[in-house]
GUTINU-748394 format. One record per residue: residue number from 1; residue in one letter; x, y, z of N, C-alpha, C, O, CB in turn. Coordinates in Angstrom, 2 decimals, padded with zeros to 5 digits, always signed. Glycine has a CB too. Layout:
N
<drennu i="NUM" aa="A" n_east="X" n_north="Y" n_up="Z" ca_east="X" ca_north="Y" ca_up="Z" c_east="X" c_north="Y" c_up="Z" o_east="X" o_north="Y" o_up="Z" cb_east="X" cb_north="Y" cb_up="Z"/>
...
This chain:
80
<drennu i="1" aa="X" n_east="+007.25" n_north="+032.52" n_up="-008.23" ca_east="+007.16" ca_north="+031.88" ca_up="-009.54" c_east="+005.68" c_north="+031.76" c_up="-009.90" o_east="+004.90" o_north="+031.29" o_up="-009.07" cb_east="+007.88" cb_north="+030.48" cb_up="-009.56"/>
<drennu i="2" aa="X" n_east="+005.26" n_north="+032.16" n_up="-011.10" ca_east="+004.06" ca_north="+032.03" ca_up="-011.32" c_east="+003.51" c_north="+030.80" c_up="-011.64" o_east="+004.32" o_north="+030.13" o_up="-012.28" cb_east="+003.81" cb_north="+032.78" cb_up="-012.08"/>
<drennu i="3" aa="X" n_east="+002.45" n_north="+030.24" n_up="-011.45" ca_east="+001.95" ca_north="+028.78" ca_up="-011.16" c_east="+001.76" c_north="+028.18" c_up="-012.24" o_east="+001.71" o_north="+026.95" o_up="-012.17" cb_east="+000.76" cb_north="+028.62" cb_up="-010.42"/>
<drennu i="4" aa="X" n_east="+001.58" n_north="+028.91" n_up="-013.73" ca_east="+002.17" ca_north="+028.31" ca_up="-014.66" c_east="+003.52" c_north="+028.05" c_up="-014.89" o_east="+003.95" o_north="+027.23" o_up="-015.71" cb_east="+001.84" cb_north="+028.77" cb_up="-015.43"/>
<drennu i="5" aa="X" n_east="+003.98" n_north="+028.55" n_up="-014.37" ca_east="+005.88" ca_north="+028.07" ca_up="-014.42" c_east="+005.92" c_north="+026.80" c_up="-014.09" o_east="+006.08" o_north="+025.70" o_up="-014.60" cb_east="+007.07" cb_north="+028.85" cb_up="-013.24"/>
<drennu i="6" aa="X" n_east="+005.62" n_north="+027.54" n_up="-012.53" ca_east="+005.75" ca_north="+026.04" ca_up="-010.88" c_east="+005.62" c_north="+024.46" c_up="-011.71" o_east="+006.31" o_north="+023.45" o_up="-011.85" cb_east="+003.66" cb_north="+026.11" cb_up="-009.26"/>
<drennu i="7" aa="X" n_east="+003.82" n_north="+025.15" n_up="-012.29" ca_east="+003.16" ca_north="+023.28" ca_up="-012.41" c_east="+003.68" c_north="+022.99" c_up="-013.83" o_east="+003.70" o_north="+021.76" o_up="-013.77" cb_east="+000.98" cb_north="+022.97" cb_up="-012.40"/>
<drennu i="8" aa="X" n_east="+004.16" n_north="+023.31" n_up="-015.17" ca_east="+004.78" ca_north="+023.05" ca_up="-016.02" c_east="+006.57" c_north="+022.52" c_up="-015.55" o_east="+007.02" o_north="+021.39" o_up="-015.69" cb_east="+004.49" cb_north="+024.26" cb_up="-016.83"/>
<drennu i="9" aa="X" n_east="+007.15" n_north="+023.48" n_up="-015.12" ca_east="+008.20" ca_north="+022.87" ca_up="-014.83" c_east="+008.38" c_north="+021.54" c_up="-013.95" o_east="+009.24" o_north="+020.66" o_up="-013.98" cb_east="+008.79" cb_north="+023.76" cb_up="-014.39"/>
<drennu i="10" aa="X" n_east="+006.88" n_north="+021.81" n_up="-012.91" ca_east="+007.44" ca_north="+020.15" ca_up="-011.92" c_east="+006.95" c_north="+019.01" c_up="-012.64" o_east="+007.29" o_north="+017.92" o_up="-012.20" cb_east="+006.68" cb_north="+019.86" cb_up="-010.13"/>
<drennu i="11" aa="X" n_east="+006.13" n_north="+019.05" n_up="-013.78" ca_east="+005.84" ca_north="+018.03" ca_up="-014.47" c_east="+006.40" c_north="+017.32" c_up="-015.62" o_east="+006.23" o_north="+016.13" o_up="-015.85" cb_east="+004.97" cb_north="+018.25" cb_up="-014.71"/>
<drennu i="12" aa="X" n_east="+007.31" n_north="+018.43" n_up="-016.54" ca_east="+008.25" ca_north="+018.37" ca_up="-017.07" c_east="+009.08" c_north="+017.04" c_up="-017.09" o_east="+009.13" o_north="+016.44" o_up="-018.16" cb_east="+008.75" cb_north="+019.30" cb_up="-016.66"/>
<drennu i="13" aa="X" n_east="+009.62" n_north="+016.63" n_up="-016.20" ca_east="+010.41" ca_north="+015.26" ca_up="-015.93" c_east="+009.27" c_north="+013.96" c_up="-016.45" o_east="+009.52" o_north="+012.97" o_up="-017.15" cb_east="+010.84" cb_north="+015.12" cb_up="-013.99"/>
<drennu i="14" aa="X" n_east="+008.06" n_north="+014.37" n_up="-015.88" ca_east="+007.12" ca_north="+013.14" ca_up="-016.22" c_east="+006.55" c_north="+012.90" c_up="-017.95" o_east="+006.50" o_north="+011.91" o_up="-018.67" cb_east="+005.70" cb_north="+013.41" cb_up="-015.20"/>
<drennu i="15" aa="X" n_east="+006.20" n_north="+014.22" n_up="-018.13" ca_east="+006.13" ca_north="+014.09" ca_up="-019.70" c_east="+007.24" c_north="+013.60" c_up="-020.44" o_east="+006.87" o_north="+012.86" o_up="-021.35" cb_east="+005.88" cb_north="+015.33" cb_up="-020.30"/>
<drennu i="16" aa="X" n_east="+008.40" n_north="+013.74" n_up="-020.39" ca_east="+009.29" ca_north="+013.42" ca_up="-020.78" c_east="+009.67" c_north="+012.20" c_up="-020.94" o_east="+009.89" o_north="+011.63" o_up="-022.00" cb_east="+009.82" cb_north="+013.90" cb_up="-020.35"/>
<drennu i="17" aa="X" n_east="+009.78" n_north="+011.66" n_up="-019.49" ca_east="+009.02" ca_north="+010.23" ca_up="-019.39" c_east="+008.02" c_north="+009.48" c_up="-020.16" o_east="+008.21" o_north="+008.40" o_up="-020.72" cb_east="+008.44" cb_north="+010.23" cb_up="-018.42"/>
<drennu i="18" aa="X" n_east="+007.15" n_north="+010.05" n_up="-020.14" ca_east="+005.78" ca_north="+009.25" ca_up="-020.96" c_east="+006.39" c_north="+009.26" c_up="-022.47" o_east="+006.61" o_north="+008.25" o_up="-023.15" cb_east="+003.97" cb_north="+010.29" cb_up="-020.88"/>
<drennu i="19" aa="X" n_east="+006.64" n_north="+010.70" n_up="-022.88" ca_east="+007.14" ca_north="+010.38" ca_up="-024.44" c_east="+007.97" c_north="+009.48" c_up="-024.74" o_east="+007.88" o_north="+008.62" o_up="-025.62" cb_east="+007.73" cb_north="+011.35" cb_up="-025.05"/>
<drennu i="20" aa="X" n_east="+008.92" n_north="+009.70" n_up="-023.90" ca_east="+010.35" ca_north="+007.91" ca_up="-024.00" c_east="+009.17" c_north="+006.77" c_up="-023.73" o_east="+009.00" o_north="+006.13" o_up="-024.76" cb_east="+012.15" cb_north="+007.67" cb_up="-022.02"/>
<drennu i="21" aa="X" n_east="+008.58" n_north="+006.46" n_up="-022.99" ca_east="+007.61" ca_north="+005.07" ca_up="-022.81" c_east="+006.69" c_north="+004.90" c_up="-023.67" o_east="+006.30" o_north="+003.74" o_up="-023.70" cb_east="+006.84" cb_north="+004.95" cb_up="-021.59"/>
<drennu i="22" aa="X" n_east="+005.88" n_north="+006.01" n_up="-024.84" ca_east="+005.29" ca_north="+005.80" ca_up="-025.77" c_east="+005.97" c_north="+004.75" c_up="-027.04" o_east="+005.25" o_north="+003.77" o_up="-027.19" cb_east="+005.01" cb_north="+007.05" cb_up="-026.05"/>
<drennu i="23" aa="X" n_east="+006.68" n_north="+004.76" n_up="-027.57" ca_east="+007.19" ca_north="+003.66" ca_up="-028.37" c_east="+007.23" c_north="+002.03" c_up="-027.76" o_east="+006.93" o_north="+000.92" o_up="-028.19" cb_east="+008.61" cb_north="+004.12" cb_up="-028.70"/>
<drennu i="24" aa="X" n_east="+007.71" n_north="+002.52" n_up="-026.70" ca_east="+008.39" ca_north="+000.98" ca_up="-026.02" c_east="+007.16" c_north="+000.34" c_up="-025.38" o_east="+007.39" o_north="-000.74" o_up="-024.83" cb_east="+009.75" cb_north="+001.19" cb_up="-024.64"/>
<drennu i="25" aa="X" n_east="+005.75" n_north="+000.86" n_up="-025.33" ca_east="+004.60" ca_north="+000.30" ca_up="-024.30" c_east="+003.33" c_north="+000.55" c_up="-025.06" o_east="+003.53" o_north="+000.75" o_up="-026.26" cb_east="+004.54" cb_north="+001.11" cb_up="-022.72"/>
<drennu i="26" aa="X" n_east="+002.11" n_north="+000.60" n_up="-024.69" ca_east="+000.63" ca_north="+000.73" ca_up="-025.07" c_east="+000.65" c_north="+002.43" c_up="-024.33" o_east="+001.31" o_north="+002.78" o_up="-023.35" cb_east="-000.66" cb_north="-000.74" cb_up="-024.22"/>
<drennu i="27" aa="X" n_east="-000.16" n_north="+003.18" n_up="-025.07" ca_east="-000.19" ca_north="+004.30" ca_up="-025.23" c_east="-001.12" c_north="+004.43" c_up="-023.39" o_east="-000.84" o_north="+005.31" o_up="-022.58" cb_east="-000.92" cb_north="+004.77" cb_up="-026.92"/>
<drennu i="28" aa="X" n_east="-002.15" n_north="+003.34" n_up="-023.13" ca_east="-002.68" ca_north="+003.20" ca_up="-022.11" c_east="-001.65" c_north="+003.10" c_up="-021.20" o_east="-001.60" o_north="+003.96" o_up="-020.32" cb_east="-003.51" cb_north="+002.28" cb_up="-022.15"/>
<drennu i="29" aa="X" n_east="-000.72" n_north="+002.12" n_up="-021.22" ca_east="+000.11" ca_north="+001.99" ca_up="-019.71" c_east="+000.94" c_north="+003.70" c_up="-019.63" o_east="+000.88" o_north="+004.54" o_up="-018.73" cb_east="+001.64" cb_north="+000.29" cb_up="-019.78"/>
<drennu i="30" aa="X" n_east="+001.38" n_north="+003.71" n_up="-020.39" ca_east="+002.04" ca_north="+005.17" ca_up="-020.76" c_east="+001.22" c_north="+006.51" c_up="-019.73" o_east="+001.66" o_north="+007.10" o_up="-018.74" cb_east="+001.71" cb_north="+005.49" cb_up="-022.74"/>
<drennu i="31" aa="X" n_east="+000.18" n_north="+006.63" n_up="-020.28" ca_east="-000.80" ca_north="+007.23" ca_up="-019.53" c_east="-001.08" c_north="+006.73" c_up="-017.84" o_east="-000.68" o_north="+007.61" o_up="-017.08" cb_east="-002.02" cb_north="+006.98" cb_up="-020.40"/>
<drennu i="32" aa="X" n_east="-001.36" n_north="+006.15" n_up="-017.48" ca_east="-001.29" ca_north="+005.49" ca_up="-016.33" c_east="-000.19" c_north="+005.97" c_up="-015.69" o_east="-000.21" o_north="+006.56" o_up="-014.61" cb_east="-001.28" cb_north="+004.14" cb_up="-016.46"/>
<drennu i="33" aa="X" n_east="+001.15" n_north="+005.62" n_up="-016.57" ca_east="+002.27" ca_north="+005.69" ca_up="-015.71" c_east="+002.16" c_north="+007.22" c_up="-014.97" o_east="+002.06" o_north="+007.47" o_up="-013.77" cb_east="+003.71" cb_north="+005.45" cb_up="-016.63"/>
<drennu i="34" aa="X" n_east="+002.20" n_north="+007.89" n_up="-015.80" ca_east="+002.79" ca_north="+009.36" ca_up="-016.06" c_east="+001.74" c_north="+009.78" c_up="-014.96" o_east="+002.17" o_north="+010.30" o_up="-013.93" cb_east="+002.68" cb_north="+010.19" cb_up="-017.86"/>
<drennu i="35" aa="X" n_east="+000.58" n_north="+009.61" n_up="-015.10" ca_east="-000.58" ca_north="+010.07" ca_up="-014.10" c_east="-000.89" c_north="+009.67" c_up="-012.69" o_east="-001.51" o_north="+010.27" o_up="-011.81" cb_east="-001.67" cb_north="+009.77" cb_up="-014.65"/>
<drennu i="36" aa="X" n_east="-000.23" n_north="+008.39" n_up="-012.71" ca_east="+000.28" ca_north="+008.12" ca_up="-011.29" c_east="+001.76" c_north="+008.82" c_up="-010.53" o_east="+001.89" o_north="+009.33" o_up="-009.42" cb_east="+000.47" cb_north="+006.59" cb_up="-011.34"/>
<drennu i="37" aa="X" n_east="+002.36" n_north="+008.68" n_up="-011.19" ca_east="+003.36" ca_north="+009.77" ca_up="-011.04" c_east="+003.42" c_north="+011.23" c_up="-010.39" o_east="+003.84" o_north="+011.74" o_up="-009.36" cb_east="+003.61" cb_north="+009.97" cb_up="-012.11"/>
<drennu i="38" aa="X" n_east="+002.64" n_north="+011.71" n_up="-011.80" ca_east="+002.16" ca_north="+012.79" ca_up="-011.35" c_east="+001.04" c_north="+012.95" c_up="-010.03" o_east="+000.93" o_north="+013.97" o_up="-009.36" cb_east="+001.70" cb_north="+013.25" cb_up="-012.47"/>
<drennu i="39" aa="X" n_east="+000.52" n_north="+012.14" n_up="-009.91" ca_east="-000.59" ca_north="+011.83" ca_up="-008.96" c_east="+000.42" c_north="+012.02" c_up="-007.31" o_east="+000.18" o_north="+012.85" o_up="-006.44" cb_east="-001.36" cb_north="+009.93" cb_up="-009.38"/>
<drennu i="40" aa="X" n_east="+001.39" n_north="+011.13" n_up="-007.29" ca_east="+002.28" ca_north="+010.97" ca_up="-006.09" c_east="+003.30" c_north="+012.17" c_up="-005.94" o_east="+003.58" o_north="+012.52" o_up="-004.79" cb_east="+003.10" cb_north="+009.58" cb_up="-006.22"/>
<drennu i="41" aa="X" n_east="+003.88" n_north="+012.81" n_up="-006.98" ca_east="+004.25" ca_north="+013.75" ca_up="-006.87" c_east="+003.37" c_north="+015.23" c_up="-006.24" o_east="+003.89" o_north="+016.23" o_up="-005.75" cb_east="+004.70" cb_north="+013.68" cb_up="-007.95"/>
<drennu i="42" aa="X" n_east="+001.87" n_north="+014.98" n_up="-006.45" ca_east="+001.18" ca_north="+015.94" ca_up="-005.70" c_east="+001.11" c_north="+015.41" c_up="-004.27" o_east="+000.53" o_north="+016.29" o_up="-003.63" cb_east="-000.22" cb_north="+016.23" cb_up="-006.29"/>
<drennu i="43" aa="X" n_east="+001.40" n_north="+014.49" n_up="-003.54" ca_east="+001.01" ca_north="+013.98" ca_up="-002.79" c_east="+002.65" c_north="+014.37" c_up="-001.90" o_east="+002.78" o_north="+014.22" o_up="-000.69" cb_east="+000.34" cb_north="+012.54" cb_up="-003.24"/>
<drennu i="44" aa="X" n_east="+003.45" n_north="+014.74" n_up="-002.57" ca_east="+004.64" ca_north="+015.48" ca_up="-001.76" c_east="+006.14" c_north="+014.44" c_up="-002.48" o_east="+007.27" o_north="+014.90" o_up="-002.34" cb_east="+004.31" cb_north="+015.25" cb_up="+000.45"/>
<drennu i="45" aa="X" n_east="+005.96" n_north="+013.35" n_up="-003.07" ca_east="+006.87" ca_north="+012.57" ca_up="-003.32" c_east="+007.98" c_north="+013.16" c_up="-004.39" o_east="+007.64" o_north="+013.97" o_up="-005.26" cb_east="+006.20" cb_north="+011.41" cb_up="-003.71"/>
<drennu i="46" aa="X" n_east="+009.45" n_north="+012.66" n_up="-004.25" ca_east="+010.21" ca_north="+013.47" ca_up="-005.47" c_east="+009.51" c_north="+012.87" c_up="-007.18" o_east="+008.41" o_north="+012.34" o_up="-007.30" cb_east="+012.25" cb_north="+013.00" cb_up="-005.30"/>
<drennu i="47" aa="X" n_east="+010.22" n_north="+013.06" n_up="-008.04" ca_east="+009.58" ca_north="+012.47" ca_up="-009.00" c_east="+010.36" c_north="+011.54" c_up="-009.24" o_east="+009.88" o_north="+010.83" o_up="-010.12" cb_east="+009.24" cb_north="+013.17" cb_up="-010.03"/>
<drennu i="48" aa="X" n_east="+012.03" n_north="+010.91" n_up="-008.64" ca_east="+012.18" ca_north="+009.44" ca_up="-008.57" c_east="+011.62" c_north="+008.66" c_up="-007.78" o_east="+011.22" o_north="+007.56" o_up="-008.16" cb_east="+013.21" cb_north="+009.11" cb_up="-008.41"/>
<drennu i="49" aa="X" n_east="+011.52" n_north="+009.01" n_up="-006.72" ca_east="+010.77" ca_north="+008.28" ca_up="-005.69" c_east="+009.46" c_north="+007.72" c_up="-006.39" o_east="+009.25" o_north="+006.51" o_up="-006.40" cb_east="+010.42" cb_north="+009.26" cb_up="-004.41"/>
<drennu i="50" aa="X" n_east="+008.44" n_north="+008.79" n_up="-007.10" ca_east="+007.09" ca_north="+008.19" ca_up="-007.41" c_east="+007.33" c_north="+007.76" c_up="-009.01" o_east="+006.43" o_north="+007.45" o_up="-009.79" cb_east="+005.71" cb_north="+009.38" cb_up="-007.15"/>
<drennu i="51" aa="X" n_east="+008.35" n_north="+007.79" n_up="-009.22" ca_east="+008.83" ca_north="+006.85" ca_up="-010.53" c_east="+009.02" c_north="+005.31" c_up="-010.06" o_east="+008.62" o_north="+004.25" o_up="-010.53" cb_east="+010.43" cb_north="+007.41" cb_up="-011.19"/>
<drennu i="52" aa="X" n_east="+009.59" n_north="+005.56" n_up="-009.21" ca_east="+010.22" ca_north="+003.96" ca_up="-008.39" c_east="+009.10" c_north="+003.20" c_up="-007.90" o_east="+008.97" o_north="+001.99" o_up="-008.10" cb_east="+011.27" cb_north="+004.19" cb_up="-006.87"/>
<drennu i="53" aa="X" n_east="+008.00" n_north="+004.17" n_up="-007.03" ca_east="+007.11" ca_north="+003.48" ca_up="-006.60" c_east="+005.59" c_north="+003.17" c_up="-007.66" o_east="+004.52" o_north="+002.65" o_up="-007.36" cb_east="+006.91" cb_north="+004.19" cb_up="-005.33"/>
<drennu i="54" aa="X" n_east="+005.92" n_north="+003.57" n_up="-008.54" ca_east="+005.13" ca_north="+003.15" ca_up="-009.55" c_east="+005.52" c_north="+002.23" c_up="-010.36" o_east="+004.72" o_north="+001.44" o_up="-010.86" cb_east="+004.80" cb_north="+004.02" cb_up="-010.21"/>
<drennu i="55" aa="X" n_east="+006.61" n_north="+002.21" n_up="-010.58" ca_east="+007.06" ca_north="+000.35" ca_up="-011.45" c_east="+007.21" c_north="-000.40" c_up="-010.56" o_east="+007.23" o_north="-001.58" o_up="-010.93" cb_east="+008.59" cb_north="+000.00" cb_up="-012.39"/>
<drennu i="56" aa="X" n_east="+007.34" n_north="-000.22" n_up="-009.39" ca_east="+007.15" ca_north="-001.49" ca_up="-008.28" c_east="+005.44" c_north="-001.77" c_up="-008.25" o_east="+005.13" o_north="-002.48" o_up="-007.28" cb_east="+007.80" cb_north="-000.95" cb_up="-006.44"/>
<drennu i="57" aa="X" n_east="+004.30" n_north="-001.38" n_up="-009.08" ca_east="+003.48" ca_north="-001.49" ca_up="-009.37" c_east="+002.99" c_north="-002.62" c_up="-010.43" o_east="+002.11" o_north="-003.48" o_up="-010.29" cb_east="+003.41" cb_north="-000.52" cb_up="-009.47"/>
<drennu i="58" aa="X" n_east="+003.89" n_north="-002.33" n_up="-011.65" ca_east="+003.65" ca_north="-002.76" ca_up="-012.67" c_east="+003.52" c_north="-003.91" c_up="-012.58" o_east="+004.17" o_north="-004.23" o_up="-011.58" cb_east="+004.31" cb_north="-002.47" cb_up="-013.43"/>
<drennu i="59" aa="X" n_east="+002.78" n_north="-005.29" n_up="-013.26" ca_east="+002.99" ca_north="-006.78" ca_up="-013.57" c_east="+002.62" c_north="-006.67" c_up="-015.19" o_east="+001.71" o_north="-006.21" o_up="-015.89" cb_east="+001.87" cb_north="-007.96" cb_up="-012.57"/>
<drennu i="60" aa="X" n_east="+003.59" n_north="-007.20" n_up="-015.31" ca_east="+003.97" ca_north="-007.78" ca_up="-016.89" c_east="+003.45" c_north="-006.35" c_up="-018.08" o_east="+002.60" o_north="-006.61" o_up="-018.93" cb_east="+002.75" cb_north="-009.64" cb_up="-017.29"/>
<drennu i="61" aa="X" n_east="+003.90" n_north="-005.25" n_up="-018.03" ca_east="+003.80" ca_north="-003.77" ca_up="-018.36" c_east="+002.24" c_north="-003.00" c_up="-018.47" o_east="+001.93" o_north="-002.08" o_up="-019.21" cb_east="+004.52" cb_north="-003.63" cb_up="-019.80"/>
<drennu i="62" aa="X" n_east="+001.19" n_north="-003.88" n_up="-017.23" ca_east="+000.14" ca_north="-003.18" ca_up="-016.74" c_east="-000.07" c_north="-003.37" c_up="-015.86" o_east="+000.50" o_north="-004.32" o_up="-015.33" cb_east="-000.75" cb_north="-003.16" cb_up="-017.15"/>
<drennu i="63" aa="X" n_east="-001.07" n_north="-002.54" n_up="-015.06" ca_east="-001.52" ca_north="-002.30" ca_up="-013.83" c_east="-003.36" c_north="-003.03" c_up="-013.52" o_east="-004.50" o_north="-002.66" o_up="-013.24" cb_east="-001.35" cb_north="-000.53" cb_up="-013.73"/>
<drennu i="64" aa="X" n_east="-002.60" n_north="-004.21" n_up="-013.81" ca_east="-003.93" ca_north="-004.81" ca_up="-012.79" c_east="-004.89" c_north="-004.40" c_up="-011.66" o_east="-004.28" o_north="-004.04" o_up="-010.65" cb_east="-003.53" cb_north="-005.67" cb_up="-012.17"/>
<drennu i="65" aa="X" n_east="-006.20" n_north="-004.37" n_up="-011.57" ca_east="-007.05" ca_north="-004.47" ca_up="-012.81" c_east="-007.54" c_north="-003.17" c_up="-013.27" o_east="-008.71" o_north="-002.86" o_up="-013.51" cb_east="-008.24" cb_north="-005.34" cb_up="-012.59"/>
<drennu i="66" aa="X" n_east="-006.52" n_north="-002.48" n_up="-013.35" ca_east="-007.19" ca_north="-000.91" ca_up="-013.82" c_east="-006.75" c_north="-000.80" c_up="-015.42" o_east="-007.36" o_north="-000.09" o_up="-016.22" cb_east="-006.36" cb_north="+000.66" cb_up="-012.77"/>
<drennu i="67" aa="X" n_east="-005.90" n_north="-001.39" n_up="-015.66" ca_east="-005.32" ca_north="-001.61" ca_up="-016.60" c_east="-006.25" c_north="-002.54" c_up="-017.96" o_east="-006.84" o_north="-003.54" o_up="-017.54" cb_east="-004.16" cb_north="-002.19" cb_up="-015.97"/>
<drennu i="68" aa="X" n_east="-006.33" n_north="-002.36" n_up="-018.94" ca_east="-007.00" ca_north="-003.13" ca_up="-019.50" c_east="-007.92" c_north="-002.48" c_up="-021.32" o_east="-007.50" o_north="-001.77" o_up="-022.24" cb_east="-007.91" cb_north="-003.52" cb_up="-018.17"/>
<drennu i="69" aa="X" n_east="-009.17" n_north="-003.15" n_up="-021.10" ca_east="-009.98" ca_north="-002.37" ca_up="-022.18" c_east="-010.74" c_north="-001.07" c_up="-021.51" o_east="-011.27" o_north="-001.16" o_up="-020.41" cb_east="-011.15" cb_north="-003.42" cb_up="-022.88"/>
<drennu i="70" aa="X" n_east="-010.74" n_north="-000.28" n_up="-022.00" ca_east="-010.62" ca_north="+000.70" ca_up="-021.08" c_east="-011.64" c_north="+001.63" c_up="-022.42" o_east="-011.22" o_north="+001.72" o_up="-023.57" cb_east="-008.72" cb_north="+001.20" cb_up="-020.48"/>
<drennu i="71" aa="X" n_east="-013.05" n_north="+002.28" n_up="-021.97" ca_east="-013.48" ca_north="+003.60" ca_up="-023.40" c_east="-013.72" c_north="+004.92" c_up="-021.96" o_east="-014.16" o_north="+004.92" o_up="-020.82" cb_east="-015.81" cb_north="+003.07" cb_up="-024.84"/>
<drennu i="72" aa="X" n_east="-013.17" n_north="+005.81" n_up="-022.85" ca_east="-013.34" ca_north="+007.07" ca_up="-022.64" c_east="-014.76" c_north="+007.54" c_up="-022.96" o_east="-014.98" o_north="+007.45" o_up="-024.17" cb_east="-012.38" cb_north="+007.73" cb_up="-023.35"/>
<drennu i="73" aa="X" n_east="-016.02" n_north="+008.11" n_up="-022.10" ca_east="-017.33" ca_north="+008.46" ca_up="-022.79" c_east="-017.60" c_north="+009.37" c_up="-021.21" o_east="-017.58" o_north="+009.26" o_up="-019.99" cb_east="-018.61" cb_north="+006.85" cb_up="-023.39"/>
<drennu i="74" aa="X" n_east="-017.91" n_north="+010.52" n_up="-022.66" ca_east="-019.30" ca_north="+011.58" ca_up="-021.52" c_east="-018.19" c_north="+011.82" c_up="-020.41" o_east="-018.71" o_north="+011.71" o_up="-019.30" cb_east="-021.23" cb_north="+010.41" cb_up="-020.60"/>
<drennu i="75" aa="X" n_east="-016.62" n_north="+012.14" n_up="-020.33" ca_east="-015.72" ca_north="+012.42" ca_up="-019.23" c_east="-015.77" c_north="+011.70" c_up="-018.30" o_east="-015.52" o_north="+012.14" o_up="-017.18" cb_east="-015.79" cb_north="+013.50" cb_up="-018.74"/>
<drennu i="76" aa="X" n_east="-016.14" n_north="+010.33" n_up="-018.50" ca_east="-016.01" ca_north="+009.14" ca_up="-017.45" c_east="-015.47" c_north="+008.31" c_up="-018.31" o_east="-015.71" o_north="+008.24" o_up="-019.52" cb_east="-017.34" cb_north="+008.52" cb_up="-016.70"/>
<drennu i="77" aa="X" n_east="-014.44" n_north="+007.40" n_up="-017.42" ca_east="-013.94" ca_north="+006.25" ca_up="-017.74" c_east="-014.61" c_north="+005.07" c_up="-017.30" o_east="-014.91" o_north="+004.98" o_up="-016.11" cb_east="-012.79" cb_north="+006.24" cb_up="-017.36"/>
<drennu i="78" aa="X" n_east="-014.91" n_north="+004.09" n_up="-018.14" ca_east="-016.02" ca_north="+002.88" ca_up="-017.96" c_east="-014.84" c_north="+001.34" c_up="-018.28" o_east="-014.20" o_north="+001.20" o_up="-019.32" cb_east="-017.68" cb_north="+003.11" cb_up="-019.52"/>
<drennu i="79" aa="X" n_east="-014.82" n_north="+000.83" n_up="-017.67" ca_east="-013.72" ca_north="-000.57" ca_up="-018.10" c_east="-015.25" c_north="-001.31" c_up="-018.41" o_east="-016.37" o_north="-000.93" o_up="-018.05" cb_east="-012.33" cb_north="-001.55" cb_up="-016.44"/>
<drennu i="80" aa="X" n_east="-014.84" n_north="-002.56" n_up="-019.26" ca_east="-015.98" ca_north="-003.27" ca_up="-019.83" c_east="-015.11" c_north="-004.52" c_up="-020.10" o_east="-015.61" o_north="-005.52" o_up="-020.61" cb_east="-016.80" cb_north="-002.54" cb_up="-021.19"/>
């Protein structure tokens, strides 16, 4: 399978995800979610498993203290 297939299709479930959690959350936790996810899923996990173990994360629909005011600059993320 060519590795654009592979890595589109195994991520697939997670985007999907994030788009359903965009309405219902902050566009930030959304992001987070999906990227931790995806993050654990490289790490060998199914994608329920690192679904599961990522809302066993959550307090009150963010991720303390990464979670927060948050600017994007110069391809670094800076919390302030």
């Amino acid at each position: 399978m060519p590795l654009r297939r592979q890595v589109l299709s195994a991520v697939r479930p997670v985007v999907g995800y994030g788009l359903h959690e965009l309405p219902l959350t902050s566009p930030a936790h959304a992001m987070y979610e999906v990227a931790a996810i995806s993050y654990l899923m490289g790490m060998g996990y199914s994608y329920a498993d690192a679904h599961r173990v990522v809302e066993s994360w959550e307090v009150g629909e963010a991720f303390p203290p990464y979670q927060g005011t948050v600017h994007y600059h110069h391809h670094m993320i800076h919390s302030i």
